[in-house]
C-alpha positions in Angstrom: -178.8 -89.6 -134.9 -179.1 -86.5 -137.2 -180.5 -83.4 -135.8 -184.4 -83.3 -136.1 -185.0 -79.4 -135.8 -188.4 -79.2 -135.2 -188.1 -82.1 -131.9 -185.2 -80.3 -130.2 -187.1 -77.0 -130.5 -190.0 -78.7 -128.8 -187.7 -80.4 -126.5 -185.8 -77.4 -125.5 -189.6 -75.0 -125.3 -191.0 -77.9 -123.2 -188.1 -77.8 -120.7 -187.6 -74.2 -119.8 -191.2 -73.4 -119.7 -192.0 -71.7 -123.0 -195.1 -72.2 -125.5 -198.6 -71.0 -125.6 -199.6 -72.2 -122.5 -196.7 -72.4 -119.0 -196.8 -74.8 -117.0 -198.3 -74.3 -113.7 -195.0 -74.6 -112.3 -193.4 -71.7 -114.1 -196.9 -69.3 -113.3 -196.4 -70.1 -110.1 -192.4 -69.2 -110.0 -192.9 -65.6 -112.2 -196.7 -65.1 -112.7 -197.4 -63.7 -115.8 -194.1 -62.4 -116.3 -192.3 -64.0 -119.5 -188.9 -66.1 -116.9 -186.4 -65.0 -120.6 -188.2 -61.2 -121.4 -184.5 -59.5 -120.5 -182.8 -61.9 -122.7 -181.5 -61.2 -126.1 -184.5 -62.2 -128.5 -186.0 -63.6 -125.1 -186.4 -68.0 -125.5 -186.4 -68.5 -129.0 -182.8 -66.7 -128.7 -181.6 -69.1 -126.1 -183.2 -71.9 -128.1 -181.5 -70.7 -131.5 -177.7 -70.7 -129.9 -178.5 -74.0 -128.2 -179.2 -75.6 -131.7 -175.7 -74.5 -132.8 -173.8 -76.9 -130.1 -175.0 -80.0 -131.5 -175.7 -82.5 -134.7 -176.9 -85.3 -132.4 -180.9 -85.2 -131.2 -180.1 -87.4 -128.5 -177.8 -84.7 -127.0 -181.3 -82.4 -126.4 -184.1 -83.1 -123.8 -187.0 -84.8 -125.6 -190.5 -83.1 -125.4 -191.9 -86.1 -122.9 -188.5 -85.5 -120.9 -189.3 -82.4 -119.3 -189.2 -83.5 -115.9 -186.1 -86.0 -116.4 -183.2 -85.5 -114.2 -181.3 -86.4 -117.7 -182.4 -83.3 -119.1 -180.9 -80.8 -117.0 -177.9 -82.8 -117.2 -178.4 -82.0 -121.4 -179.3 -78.2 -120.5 -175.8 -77.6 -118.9 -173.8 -79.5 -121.4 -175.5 -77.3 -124.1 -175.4 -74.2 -122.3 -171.2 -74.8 -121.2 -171.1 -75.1 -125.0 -173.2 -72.2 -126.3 -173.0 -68.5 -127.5 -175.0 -67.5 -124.9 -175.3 -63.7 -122.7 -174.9 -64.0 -118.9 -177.9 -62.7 -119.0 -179.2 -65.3 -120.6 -176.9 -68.1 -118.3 -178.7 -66.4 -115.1 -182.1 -66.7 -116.8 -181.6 -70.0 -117.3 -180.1 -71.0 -113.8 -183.0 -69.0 -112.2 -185.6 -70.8 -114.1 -183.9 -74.3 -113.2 -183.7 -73.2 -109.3 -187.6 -71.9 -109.1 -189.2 -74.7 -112.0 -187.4 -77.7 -111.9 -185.4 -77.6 -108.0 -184.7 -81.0 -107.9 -182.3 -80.8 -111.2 -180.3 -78.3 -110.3 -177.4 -80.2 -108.9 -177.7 -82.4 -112.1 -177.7 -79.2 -114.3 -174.5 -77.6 -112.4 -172.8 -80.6 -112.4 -172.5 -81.0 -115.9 -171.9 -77.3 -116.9 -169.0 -77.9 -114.8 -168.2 -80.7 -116.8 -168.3 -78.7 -119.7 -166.9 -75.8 -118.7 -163.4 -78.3 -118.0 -163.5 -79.8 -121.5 -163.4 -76.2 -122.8 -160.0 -75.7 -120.7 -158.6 -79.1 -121.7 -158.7 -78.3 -125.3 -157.0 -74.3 -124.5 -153.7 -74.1 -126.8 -150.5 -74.5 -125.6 -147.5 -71.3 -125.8 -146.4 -73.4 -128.9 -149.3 -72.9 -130.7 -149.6 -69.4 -129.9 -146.1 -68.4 -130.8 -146.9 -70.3 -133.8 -150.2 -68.4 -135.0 -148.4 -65.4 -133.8 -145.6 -65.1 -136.3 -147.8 -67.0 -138.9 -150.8 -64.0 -139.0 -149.2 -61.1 -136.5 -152.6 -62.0 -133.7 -152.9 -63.8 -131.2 -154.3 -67.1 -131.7 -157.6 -66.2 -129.7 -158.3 -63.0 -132.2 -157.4 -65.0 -135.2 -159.8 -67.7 -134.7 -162.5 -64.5 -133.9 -161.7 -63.1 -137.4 -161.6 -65.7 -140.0 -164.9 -67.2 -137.9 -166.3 -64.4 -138.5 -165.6 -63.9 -142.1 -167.5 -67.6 -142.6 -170.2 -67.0 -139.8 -170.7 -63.2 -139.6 -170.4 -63.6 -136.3 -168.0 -63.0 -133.4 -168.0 -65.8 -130.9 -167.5 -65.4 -127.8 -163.4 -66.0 -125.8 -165.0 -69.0 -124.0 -166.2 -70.7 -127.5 -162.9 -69.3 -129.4 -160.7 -71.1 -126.7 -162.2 -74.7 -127.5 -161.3 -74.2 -130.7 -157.9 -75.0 -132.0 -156.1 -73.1 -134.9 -156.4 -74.2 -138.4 -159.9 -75.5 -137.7 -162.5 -75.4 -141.0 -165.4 -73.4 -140.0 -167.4 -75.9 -141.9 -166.5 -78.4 -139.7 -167.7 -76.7 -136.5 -170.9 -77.9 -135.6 -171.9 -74.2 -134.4 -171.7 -73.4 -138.1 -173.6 -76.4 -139.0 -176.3 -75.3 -136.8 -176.4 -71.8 -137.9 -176.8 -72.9 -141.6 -179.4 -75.4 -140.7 -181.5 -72.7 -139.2 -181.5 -70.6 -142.0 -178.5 -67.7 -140.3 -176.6 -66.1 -142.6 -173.0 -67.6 -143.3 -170.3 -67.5 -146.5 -171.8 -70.4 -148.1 -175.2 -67.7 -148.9 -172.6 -65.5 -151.2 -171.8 -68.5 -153.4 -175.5 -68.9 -154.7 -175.7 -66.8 -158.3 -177.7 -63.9 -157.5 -175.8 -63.0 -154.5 -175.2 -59.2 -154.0 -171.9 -57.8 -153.4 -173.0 -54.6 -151.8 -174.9 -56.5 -148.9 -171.3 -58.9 -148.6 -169.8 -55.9 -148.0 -171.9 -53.9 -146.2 -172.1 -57.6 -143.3 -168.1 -56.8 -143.2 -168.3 -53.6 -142.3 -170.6 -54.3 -139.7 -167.7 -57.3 -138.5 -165.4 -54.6 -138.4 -167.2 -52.6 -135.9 -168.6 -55.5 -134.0 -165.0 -56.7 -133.7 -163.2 -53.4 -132.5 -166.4 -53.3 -129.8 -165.7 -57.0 -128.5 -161.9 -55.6 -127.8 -160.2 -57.5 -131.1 -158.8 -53.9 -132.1 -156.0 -55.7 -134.5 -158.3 -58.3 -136.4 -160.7 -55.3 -136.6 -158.1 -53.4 -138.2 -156.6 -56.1 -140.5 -160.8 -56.6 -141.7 -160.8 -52.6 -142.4 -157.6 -52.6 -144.5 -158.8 -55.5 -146.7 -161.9 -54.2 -147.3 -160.6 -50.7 -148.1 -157.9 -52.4 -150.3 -160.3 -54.6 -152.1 -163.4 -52.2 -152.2 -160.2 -49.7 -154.6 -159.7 -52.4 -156.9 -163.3 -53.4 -157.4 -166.4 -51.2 -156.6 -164.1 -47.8 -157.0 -163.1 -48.9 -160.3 -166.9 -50.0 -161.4 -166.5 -53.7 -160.9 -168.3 -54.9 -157.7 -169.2 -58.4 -159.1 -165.1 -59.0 -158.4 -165.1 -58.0 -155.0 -167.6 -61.2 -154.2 -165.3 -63.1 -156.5 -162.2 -62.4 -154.5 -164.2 -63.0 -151.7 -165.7 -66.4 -152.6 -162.1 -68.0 -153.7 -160.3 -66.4 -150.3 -163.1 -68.3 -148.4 -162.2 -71.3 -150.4 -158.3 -71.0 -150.1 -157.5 -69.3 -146.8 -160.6 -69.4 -144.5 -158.7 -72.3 -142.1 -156.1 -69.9 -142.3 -157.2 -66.2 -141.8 -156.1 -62.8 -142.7 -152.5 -61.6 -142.1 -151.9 -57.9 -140.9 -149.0 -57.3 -143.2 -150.9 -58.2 -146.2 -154.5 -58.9 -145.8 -154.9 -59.5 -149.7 -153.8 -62.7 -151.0 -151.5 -61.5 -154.4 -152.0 -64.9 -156.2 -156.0 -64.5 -155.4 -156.0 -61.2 -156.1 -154.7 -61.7 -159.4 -156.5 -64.6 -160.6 -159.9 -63.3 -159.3 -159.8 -59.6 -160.0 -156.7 -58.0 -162.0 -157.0 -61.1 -164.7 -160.8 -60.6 -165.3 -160.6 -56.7 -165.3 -157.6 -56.9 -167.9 -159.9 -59.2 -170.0 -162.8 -57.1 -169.7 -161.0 -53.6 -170.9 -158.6 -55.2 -173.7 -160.2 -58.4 -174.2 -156.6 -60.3 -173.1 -156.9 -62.4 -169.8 -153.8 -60.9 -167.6 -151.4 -63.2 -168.6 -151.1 -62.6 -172.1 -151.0 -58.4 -170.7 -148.0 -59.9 -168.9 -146.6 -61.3 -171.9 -146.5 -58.5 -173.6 -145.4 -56.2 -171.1 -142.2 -58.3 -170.1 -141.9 -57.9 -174.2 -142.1 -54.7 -174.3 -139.2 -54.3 -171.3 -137.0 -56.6 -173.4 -137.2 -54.5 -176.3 -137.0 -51.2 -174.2 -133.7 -52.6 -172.7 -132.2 -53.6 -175.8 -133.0 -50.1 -177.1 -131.3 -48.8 -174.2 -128.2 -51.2 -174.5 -128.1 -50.0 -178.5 -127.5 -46.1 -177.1 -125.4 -46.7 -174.4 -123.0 -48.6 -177.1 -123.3 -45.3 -179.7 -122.3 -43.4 -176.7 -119.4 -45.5 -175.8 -117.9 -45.3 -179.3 -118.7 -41.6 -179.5 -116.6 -41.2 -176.5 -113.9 -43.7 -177.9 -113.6 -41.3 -181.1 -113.5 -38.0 -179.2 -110.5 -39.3 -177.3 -109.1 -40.9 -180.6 -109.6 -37.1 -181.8 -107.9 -35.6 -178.9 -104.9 -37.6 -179.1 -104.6 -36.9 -182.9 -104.4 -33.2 -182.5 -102.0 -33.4 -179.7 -99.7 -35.4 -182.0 -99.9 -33.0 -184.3 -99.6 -30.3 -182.1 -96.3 -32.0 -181.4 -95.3 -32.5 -184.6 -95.6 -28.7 -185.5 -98.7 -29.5 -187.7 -99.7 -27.2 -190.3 -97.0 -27.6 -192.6 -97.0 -27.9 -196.5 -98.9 -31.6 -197.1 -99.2 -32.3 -193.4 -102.6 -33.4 -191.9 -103.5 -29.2 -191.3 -102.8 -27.7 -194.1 -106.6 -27.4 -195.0 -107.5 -25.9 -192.3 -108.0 -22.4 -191.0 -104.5 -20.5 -190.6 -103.7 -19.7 -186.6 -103.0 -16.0 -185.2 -99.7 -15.4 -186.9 -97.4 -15.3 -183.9 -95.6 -12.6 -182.4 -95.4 -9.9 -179.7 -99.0 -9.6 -178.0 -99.1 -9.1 -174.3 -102.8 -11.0 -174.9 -101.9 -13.9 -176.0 -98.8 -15.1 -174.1 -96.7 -18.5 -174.5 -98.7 -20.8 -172.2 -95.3 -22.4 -171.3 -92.8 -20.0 -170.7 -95.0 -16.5 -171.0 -93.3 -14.7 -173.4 -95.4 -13.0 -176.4 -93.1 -13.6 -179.0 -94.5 -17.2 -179.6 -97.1 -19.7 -179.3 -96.6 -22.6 -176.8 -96.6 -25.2 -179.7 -92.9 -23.4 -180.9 -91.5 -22.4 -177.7 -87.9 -23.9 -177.1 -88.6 -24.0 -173.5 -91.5 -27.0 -174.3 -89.3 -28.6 -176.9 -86.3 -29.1 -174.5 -89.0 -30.4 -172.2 -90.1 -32.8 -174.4 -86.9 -33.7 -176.1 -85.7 -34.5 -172.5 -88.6 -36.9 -172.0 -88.1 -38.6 -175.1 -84.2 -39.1 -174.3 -85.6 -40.9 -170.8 -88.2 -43.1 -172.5 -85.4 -44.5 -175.0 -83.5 -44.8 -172.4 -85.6 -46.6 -170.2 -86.7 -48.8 -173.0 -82.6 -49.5 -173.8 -82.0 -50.8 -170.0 -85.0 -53.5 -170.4 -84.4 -54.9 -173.5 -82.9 -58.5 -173.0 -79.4 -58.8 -173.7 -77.9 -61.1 -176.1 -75.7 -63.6 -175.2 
């Protein structure tokens, strides 16, 4: 049966004592003193977690069921299953013990019960391993970080524990509870005039909430991806795309959860934020600007392959160069009709103490004439015919 808020409210009021007017057990237990004032938002607190633990009315006391045995058999099964304070979880017991003593035993008894379903359903080294390599947390402080992403919220270890990796916070019935009764959760950023400085402004708060409950690596992991994302959007004048990031992670990834290494998800962060800034400032979508930059490289590079080939041949005809002037040099170039007779006439040789043969050193000549470098090279040409004579095949 679907969860009738209004009759498990009553229910729930009826059995611990609340309303207008106590019952004459409770004044006589605590007097005028309120049995929940130390609690956290006092009964209606305890009343608004116990909401979150169920979609089934039949699972609450009923308002005529005050006094039933069955009730405080329903209390601890809710209250094994709730986000609730020990404060709160000594209130309660107290008020059981001093109101309603003949339902205690009933009441332990089944917060026992549901205290062993909780460890029944704890993950095995597998799954942690698993989660571990997968997001670079613990499974535990996963499951506290993408919950709390969806529920703004940080549930408690016991609560986390029940609840196995992977699990759609939309499918928890805690979440179904809290969006029944009107607490904030994703699902209110999806509605058109949501405000993107009050999304971000409930993440910061999860980032300090989580580092306080001891998750120091989720609450890091939140701070980077907020910094990261808050640079891209609001610094660059864009908030509106920081809630549409937001929105389409939530869609996507939120059964998965951030991953230290990289807390922004590329293909999101493209789709939702580079692509509509690009079509904002140059009226392409970021595709097309992707398009024409790979273009744009192509051409570069073929460009740069164009100069590196003018480079190559230059260097091919200053070596063709080089080895022409040798040759000439060797041929005593310069005469009448040879390849130098154009150009400028050389230092007429003869004795100079400052410009020496560079083969032999004397001054009476240039290195291109001396004998000494002609019987050098005559010598080498005499080996290389040689050579040459000794391989040639012989005929038969």
């Amino acid at each position: 049966m679907p969860v009738d808020p209004e009759s498990c409210i009553a229910g729930l009021t009826a059995y611990l004592g609340g309303g207008d007017e106590p019952s004459e057990a409770t004044t006589a237990a605590f007097g005028e003193r309120d049995p929940f004032a130390n609690c956290p938002d006092g009964l209606d607190g305890i009343i608004r977690e116990m909401l979150k633990v169920s979609n089934n009315t039949a699972e609450f006391p009923g308002e005529d069921d005050a006094d039933l045995p069955v009730s405080a058999a329903l209390m601890g099964s809710m209250v094994a299953r709730a986000e609730l304070t020990m404060q709160a979880r000594n209130a309660i017991k107290a008020f059981i013990r001093l109101v309603r003593g003949d339902h205690l035993a009933h009441y332990e008894d089944a917060l026992k019960m549901g205290a062993a379903e909780a460890a029944d359903t704890a993950a095995t080294p597998a799954d942690e391993a698993r989660v571990k390599s997968l997001t670079g947390m613990p499974l535990c402080e996963s499951l506290a970080l993408y919950f709390s992403m969806a529920t703004f919220t940080v549930l408690s270890v016991a609560t986390l524990k029940t609840i196995p990796h992977g699990t759609d916070p939309l499918q928890w019935s805690g979440f179904k509870q809290q969006a029944k009764f009107g607490q904030r959760t994703f699902l209110d950023y999806l509605k058109p005039k949501a405000d993107p400085a009050d999304l971000r402004r409930q993440l910061k708060k999860l980032v300090q909430t989580l580092r306080e409950k001891g998750w120091t690596t989720a609450s890091a992991t939140l701070a980077t991806w907020l910094d990261e994302l808050s640079e891209l959007t609001f610094e660059q004048g864009v908030p509106q795309y920081f809630l549409d990031y937001y929105n389409e992670y939530m869609e996507v990834n939120r059964c998965r959860g951030l991953i230290v290494s990289r807390p922004l998800d590329d293909d999101i962060l493209r789709r939702k934020v580079l692509g509509q800034r690009g079509a904002t400032a140059g009226g392409n979508n970021f595709g097309e600007q992707v398009t024409e930059l790979q273009s744009s490289n192509e051409n570069l590079a073929k460009q740069v392959e164009e100069l590196l080939r003018e480079v190559r041949r230059g260097q091919s005809q200053n070596a063709s160069l080089k080895d022409q002037v040798a040759k000439l040099r060797e041929s005593g170039g310069g005469k009448p009709g040879g390849a130098s007779s154009t150009a400028a006439p050389a230092t007429k040789p003869g004795p100079s103490a400052d410009h020496p043969c560079y083969e032999c050193g004397s001054p009476d000549h240039f290195g291109y004439n001396c004998p000494v470098r002609a019987a050098k090279l005559k010598e080498t040409e005499d080996a290389k015919r040689k050579a040459a004579k000794e391989t040639e095949p012989k005929s038969e």
